[in-house]
Every structure is written in C-alpha cells, then in structure tokens.
DSSP file (Angstrom, degrees, kcal/mol; ACC not computed):
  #  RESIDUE AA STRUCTURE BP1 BP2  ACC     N-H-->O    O-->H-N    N-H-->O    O-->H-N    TCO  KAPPA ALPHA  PHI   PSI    X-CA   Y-CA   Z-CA
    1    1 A X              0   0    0      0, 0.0     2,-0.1     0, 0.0     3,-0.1   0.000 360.0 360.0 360.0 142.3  -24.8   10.3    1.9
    2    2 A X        -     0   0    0      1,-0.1     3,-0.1     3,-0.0     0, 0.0  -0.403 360.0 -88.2 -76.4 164.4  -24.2    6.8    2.6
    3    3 A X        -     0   0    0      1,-0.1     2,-0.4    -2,-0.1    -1,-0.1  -0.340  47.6-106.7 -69.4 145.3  -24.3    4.2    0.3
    4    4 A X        -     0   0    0      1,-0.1    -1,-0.1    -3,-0.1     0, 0.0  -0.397  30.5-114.4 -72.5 130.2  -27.8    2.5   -0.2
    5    5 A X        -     0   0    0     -2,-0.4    -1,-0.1     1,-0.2    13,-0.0  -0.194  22.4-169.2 -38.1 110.6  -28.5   -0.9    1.2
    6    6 A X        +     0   0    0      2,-0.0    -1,-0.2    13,-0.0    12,-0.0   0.904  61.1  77.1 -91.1 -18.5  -29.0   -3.3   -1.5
    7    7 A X  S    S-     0   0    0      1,-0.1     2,-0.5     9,-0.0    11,-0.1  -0.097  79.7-110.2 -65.8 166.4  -30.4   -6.6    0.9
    8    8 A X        -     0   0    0      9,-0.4     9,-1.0    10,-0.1     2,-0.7  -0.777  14.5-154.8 -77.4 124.5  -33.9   -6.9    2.5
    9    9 A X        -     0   0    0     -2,-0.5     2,-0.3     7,-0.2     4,-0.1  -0.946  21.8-178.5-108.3 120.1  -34.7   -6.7    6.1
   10   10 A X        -     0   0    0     -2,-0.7     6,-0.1     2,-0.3     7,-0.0  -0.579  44.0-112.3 -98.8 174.0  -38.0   -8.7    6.6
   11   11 A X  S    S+     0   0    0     -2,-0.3     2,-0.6     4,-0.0     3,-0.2   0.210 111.7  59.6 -90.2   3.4  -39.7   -9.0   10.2
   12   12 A X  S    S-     0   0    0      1,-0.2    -2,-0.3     0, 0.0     3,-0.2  -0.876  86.4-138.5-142.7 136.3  -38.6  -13.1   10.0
   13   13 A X  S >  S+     0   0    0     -2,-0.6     3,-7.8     1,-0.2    -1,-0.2   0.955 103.3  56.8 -38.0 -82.9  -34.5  -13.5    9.7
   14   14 A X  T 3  S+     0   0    0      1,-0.3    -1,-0.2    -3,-0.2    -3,-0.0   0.552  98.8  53.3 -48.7 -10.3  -35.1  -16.2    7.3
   15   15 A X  T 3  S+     0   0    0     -3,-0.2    -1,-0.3     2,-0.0     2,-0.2   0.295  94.3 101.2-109.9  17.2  -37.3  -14.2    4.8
   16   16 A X    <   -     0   0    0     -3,-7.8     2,-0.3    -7,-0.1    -7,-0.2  -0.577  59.8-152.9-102.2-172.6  -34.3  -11.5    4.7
   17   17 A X        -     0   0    0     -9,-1.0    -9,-0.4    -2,-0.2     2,-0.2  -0.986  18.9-152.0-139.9 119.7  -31.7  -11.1    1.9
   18   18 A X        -     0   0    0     -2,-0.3     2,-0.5   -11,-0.1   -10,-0.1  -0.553   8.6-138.4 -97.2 179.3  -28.0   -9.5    3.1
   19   19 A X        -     0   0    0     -2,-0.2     3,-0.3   -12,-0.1   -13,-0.0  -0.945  20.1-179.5-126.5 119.8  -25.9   -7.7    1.2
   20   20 A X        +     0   0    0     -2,-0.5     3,-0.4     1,-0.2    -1,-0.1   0.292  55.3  97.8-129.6  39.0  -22.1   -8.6    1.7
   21   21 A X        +     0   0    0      1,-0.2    -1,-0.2     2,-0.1    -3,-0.0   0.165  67.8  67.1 -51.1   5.0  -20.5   -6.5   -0.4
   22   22 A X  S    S+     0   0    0     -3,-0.3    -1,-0.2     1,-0.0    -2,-0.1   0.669 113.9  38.8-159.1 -55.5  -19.6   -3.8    2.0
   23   23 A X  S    S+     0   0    0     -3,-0.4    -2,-0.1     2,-0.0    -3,-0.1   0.395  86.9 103.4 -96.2   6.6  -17.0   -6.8    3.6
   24   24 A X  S    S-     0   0    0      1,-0.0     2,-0.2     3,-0.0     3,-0.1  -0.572  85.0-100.4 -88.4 168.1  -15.6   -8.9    0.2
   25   25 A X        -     0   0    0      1,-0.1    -1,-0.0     0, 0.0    -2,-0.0  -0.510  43.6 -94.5 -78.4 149.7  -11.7   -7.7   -0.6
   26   26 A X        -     0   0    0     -2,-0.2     2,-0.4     1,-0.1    -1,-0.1  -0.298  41.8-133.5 -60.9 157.7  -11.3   -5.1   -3.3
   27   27 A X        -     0   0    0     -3,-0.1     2,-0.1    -2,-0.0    -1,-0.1  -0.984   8.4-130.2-141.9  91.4  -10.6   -6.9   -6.4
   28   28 A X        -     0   0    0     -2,-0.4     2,-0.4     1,-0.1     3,-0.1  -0.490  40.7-106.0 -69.5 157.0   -7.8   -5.5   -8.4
   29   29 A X        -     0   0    0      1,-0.1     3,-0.4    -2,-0.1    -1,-0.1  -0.553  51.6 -77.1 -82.1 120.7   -9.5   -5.2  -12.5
   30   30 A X  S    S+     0   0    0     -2,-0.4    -1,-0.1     1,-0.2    -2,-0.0   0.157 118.1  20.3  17.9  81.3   -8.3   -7.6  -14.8
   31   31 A X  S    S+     0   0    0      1,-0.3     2,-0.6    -3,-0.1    -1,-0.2   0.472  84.9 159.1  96.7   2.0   -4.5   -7.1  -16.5
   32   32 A X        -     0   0    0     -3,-0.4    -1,-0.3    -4,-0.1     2,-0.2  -0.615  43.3-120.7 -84.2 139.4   -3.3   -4.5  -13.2
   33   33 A X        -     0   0    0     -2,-0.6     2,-0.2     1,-0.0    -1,-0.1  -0.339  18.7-121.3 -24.4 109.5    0.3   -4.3  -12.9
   34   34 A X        +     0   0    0     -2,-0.2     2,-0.3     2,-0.0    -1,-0.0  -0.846  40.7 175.5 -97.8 141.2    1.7   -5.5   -9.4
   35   35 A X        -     0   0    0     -2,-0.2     2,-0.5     2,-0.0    -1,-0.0  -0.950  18.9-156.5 173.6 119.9    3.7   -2.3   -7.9
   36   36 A X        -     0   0    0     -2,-0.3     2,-0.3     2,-0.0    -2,-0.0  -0.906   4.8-160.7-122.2  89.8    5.1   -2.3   -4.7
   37   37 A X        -     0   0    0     -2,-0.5     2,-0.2     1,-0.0    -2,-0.0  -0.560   4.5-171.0 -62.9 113.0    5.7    1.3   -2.9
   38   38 A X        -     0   0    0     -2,-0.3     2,-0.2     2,-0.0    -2,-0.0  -0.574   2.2-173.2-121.2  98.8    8.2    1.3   -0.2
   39   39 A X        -     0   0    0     -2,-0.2     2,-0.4     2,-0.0    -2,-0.0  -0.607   2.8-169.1 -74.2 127.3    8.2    4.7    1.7
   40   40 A X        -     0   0    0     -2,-0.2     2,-0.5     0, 0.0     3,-0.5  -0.994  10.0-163.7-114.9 118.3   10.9    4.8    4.2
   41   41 A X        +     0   0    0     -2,-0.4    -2,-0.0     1,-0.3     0, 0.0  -0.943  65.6   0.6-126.4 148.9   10.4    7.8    6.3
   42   42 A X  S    S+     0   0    0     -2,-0.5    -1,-0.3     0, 0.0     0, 0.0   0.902  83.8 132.3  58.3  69.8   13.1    9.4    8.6
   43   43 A X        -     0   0    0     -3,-0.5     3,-0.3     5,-0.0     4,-0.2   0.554  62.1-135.7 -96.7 -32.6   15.6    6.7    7.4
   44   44 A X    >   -     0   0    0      1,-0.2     3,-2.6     2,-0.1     4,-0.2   0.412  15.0 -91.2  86.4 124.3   18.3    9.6    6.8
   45   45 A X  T 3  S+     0   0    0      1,-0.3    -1,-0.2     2,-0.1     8,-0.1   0.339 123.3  44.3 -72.3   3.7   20.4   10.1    4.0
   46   46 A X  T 3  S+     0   0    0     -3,-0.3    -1,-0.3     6,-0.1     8,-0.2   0.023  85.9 101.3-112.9   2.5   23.2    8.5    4.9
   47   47 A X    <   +     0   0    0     -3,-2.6     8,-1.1    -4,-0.2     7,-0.2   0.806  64.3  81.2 -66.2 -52.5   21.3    5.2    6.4
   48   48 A X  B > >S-a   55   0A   0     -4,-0.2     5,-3.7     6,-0.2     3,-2.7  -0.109  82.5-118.8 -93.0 170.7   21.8    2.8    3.5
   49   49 A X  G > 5S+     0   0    0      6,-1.2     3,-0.9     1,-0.3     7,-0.1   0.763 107.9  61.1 -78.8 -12.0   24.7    0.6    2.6
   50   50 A X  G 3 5S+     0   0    0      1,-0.2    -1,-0.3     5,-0.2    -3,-0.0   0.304 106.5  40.2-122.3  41.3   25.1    2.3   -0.6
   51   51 A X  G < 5S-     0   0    0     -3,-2.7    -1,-0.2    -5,-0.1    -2,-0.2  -0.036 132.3 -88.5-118.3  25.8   25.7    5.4    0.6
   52   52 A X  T < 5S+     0   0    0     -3,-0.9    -3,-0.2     1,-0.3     2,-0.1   0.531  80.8 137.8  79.3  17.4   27.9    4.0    3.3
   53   53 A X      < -     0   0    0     -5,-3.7    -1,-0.3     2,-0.2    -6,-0.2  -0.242  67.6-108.0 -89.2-167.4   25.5    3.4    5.9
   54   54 A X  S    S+     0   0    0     -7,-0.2     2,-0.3    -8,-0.2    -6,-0.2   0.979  88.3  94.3 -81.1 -56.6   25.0    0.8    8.2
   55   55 A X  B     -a   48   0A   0     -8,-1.1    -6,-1.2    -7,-0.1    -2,-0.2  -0.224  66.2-141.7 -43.5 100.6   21.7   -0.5    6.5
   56   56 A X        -     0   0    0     -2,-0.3     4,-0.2     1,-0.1     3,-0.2  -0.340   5.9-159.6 -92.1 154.0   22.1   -3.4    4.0
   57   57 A X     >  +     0   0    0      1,-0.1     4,-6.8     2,-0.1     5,-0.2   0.061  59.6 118.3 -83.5  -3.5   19.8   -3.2    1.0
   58   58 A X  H  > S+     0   0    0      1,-0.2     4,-2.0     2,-0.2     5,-0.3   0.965  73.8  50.7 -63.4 -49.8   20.2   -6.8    0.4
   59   59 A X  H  > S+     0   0    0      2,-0.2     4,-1.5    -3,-0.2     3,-0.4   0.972 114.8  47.6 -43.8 -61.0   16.1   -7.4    1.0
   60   60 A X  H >4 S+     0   0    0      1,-0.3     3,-2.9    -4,-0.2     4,-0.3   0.980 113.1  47.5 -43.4 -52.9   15.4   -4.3   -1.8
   61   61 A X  H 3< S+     0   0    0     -4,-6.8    -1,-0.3     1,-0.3     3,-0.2   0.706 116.9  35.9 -87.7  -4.0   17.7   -5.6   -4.0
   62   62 A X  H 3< S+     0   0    0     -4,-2.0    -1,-0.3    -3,-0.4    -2,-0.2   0.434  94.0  95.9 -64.0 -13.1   16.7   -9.6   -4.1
   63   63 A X  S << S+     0   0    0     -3,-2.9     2,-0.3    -4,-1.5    -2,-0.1   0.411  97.0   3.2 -73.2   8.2   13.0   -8.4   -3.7
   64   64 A X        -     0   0    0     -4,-0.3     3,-0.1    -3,-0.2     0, 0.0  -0.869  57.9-130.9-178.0 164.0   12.4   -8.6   -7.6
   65   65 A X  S    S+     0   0    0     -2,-0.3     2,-0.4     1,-0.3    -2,-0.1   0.593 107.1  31.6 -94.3 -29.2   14.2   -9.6  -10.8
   66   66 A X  S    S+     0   0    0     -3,-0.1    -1,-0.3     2,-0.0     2,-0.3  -0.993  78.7 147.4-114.8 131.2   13.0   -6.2  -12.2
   67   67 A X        -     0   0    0     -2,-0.4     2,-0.4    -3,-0.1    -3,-0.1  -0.958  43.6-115.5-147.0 169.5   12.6   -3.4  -10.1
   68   68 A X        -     0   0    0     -2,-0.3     2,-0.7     1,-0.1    -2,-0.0  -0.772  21.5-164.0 -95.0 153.4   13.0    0.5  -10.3
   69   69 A X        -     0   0    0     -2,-0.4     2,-0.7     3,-0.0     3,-0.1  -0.792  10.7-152.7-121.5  94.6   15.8    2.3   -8.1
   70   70 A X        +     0   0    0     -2,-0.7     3,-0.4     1,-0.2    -2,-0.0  -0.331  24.2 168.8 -67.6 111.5   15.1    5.7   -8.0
   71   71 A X  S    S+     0   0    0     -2,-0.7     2,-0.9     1,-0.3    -1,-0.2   0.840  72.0  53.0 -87.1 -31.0   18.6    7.4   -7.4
   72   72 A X  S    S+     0   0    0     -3,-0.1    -1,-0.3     2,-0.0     2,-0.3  -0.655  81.3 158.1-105.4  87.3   18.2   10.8   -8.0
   73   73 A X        -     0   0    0     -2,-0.9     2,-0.5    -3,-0.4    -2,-0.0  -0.729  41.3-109.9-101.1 146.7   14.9   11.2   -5.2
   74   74 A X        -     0   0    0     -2,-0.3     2,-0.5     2,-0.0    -2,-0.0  -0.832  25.0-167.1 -93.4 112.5   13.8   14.8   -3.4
   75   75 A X        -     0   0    0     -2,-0.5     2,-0.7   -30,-0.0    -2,-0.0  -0.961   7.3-156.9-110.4 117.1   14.4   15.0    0.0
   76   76 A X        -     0   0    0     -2,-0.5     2,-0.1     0, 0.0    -2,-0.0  -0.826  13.9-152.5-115.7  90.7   12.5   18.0    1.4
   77   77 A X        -     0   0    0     -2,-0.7     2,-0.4     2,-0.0     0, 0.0  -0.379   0.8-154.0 -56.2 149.3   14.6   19.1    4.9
   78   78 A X        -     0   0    0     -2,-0.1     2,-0.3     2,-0.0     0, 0.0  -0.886  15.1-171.1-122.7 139.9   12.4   21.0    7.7
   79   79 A X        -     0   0    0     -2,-0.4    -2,-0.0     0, 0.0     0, 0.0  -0.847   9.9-152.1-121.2  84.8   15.0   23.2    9.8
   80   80 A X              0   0    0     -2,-0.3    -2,-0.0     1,-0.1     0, 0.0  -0.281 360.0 360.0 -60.3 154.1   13.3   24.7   12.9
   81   81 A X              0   0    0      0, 0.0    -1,-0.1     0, 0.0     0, 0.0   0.247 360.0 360.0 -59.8 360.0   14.3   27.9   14.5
C-alpha cells in the first residue's frame, strides 16, 4: 500500500495544506560515519598501477587521510562454454 497523504486537499487552493516530505533529501541520523564505497566493475585484475597496470591509483590514495585498502578481495570469474 502506498503511503498515506498527510496534507489537506480543500476545494479552494488556498484553504489546502501540502505535504512535502515525499521531496526533502534523506537526512543522514545524528553521529553517522561518512563511508565511501567505490565498486569498480570489469576493471580486470591486472588494471591498477599496483599490480602493474596502466591505471594510477593516485585519486584512491589522496582521497582520504584514513582509508581502508582491501588487498585480499574475492573475485568471482564467469567462464562461458
């Protein structure tokens, strides 16, 4: 079910009430973390500079003073027939 309307609809504009919650930006709660996902997909294991590809890394690794670098990540190959 969809959510209920909380304004008024009157027959006169002016005597209605909207509701514009529906449109405000989400509001992260009070104390959240800021965490930054970067999913690279079909970059290829051999793409980045510090496994001796051509792509430098130099953005990741200036993009924060702290950040995590997950080294050991699962890379799930598809092999077709």
């Amino acid at each position: 079910m969809a959510n209920q309307f909380k304004g008024t609809i009157r027959l006169d504009i002016r005597d209605s009430v909207p509701e514009w919650d529906p449109f405000l930006q989400p509001q992260a709660p009070e104390g959240a973390p800021n965490i930054l996902i970067l999913v690279w997909d079909d970059v290829g294991h051999g793409a980045m500079d510090v496994f001796g590809g051509p792509i430098d890394r130099v953005v990741v690794d200036v993009s924060g003073e702290a950040y995590i670098d997950f080294e050991k990540q699962v890379t799930a190959w598809v092999m077709r027939d």
